[in-house]
C-alpha positions in Angstrom: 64.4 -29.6 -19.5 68.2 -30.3 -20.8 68.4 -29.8 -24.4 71.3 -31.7 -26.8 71.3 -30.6 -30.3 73.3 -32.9 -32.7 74.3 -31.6 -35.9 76.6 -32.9 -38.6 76.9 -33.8 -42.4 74.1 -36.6 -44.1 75.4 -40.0 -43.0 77.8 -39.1 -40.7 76.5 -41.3 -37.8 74.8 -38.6 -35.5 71.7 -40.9 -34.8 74.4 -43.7 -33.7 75.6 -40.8 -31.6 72.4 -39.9 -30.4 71.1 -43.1 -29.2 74.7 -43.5 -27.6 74.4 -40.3 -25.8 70.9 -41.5 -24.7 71.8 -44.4 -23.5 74.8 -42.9 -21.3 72.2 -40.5 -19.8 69.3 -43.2 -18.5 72.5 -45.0 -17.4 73.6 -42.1 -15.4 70.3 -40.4 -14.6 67.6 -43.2 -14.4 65.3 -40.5 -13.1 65.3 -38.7 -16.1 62.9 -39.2 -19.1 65.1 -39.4 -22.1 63.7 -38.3 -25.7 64.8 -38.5 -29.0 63.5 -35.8 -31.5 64.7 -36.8 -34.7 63.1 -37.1 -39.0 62.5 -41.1 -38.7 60.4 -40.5 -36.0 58.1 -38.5 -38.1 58.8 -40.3 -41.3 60.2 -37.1 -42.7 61.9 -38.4 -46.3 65.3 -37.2 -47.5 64.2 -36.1 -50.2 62.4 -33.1 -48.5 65.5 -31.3 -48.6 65.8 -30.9 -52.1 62.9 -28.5 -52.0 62.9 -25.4 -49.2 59.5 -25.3 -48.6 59.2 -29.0 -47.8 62.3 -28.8 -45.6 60.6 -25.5 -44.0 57.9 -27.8 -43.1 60.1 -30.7 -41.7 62.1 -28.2 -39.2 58.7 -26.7 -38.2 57.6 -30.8 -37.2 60.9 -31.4 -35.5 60.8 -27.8 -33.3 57.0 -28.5 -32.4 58.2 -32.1 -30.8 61.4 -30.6 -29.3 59.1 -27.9 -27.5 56.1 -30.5 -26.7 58.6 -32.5 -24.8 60.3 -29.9 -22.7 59.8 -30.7 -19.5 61.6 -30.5 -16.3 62.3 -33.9 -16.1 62.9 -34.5 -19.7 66.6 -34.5 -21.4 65.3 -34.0 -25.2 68.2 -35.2 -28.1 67.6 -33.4 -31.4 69.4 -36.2 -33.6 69.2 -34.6 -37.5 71.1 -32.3 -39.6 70.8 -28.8 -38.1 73.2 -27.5 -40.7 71.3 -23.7 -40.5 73.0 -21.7 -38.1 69.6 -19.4 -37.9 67.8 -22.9 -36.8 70.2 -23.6 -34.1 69.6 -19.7 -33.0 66.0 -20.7 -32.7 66.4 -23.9 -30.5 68.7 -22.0 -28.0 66.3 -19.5 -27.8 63.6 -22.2 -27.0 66.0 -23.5 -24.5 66.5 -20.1 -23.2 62.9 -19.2 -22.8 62.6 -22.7 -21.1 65.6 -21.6 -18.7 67.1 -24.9 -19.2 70.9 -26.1 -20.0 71.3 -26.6 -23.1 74.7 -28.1 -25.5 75.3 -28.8 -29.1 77.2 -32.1 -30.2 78.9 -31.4 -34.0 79.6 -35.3 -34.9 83.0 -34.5 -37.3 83.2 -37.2 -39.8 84.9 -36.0 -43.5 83.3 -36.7 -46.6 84.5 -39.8 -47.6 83.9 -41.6 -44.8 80.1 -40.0 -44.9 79.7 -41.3 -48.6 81.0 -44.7 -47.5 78.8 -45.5 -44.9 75.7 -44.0 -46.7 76.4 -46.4 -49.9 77.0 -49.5 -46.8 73.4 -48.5 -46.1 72.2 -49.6 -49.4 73.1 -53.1 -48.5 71.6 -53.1 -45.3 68.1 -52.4 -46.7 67.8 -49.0 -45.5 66.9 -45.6 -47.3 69.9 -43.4 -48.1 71.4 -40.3 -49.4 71.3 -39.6 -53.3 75.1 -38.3 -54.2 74.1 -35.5 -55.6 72.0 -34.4 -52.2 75.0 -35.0 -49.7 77.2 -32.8 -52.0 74.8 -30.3 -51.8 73.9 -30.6 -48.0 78.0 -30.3 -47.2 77.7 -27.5 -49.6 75.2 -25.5 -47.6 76.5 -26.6 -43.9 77.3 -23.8 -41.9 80.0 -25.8 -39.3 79.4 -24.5 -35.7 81.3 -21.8 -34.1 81.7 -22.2 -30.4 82.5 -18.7 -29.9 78.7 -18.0 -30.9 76.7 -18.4 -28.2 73.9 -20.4 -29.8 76.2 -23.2 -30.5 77.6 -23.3 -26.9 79.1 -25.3 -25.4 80.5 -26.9 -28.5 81.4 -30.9 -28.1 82.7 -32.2 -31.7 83.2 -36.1 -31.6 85.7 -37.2 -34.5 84.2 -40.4 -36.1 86.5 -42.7 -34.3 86.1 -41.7 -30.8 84.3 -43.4 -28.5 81.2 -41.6 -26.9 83.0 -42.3 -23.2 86.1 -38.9 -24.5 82.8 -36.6 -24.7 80.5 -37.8 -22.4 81.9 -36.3 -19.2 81.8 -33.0 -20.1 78.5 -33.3 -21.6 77.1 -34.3 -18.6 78.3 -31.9 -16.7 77.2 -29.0 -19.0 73.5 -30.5 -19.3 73.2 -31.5 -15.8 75.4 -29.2 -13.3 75.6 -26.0 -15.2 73.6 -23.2 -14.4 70.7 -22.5 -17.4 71.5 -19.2 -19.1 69.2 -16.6 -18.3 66.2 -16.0 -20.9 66.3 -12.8 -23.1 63.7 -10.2 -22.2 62.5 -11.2 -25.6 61.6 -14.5 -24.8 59.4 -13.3 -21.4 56.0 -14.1 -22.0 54.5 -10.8 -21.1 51.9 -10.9 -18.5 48.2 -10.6 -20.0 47.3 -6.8 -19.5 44.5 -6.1 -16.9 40.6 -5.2 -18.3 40.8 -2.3 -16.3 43.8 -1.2 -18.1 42.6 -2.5 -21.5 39.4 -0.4 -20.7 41.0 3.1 -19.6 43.0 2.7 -22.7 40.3 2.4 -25.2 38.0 4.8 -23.0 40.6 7.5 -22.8 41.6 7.7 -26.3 37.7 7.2 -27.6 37.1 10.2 -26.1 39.8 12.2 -27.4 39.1 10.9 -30.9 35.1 12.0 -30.2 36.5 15.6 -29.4 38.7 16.0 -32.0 35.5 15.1 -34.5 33.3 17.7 -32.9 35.7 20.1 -33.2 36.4 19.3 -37.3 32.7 19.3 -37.6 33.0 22.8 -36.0 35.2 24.0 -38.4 38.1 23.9 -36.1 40.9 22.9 -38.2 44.4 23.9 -38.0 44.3 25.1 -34.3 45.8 24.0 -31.3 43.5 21.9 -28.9 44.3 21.1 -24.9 42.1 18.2 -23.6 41.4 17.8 -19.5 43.7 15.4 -18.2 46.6 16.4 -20.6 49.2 18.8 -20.7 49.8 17.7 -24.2 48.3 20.4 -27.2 46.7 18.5 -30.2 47.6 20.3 -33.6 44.8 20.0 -35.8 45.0 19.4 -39.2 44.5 21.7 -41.9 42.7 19.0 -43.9 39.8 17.5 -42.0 40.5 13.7 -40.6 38.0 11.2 -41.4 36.5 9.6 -38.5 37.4 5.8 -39.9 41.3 7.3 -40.1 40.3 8.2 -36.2 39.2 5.1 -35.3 41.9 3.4 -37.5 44.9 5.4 -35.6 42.8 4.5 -32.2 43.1 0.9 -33.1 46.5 1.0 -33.8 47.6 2.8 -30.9 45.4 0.6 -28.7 46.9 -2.7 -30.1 50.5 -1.3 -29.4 49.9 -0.5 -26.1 48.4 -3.3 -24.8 51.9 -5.2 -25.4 53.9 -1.8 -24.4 51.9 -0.6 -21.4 51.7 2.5 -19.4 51.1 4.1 -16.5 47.4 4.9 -16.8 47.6 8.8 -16.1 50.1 8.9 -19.2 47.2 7.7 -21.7 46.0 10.7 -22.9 49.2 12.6 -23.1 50.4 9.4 -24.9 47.7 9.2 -27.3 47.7 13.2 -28.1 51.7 12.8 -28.9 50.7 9.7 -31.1 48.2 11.7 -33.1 50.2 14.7 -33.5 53.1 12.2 -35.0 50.7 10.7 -37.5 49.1 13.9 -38.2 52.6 15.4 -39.0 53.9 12.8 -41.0 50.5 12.8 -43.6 50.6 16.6 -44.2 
């Protein structure tokens, strides 16, 4: 499940990087499946990120691929421009949920050099960079900081090394380091049980049936004590439609199922959750 994220300026030779990196690793680990995530695999243009809708679109393509090919056996290479520090938060937290290593490779290459090689491109056939779009890509890069978490380890290769000064320590963060631990965040929660689902919906259906016999009683602005709780309900002056009932049911339904309970705590639960919302609309 090792996950290498490449990030770097427009035509600063991370995909040479990546493939060299790729090679090294089904070298070393012929065992491994080795991927390559990248925007010529999915024909995204360049010019998508003069527009940030269509580049929105282009990093939600890449991140589906990165998380389709997680695997255990899988090293996946991100090979593009990652140049948001919020998308890199979001692929460490992919690699996190996934519980795999993860590293980020910043491929350090200065402008000129960048501009050079894009315009040697040109002669070569091959699509490149309009001037105007690298300036404004390098204007919007947010370099990577290895003291942030979601961009390490940090391995920046100046663009006359040779892939053999950052390989070794690569290898040993993506293959003998210990994954990070996943945030509590990132747990899937497990699905709640029907009979839970069904004492919660049962035990706060009846409360809200009580509560409308007693409006249509008259009983408004008292205190009411239901079996089973050792909460009081304080009723309303105003009389509370049965929809708004059933709409504060709902809600208080739907957050519980995520945020669940002990089952002898539902009715207490719910009476505090009415009195709240009750309280906060007089």
């Amino acid at each position: 499940m090792p996950l290498i994220l490449l990030t770097g300026y427009p035509s600063s030779g991370k995909s040479t990087r990546a493939r060299e990196i790729a090679e090294e690793f089904r070298t070393r680990c012929p065992d491994r499946n080795v991927v390559l995530v990248s925007d010529s695999e999915f024909g995204i243009e360049k010019s998508v990120y003069r527009d940030a809708k269509s580049e929105k679109t282009a990093r939600a393509t890449l991140m589906s691929a990165l998380k389709r090919h997680l695997s255990r056996e899988t090293i996946v290479i991100v090979d593009g421009l990652n140049y948001i520090k919020g998308y890199r938060y979001q692929i460490f937290c992919e690699a996190k949920a996934e519980q795999t290593t993860y590293a980020v490779v910043h491929v350090g290459t200065p402008t000129e050099i960048c501009k050079s090689w894009n315009l040697k491109r040109q002669g070569e056939d091959r699509t490149i960079w309009d001037d105007d779009l690298i300036d404004a890509l390098i204007f919007r890069y947010e370099e990577p900081n290895g003291m942030n978490r979601w961009d390490s380890p940090l391995y920046t290769i100046v663009y006359t090394d040779n892939i053999s000064v950052l390989f070794p320590g690569l290898y040993d963060s993506i293959i003998h380091a210990k994954p990070k631990p996943p945030n509590f965040a990132t747990i899937l929660k497990p699905a709640a049980s029907s009979d839970y689902v069904y004492q919660l919906d049962r035990q706060a259906q009846e409360i809200v049936k009580l509560v409308t016999e007693a409006q249509n009683d008259g009983r408004t602005g008292l205190e009411m004590k239901f079996g089973g709780s050792g909460v009081k309900l304080i009723l309303p002056m105003e009389t509370v439609s049965s929809a708004q009932l059933q709409r504060l049911k709902r809600n208080f339904v739907s957050l519980h199922k995520v945020r669940q309970m002990d089952i002898a705590r539902i009715r207490d639960a719910f009476v505090e959750f009415l009195n709240r919302n009750f309280q906060a609309n007089e």
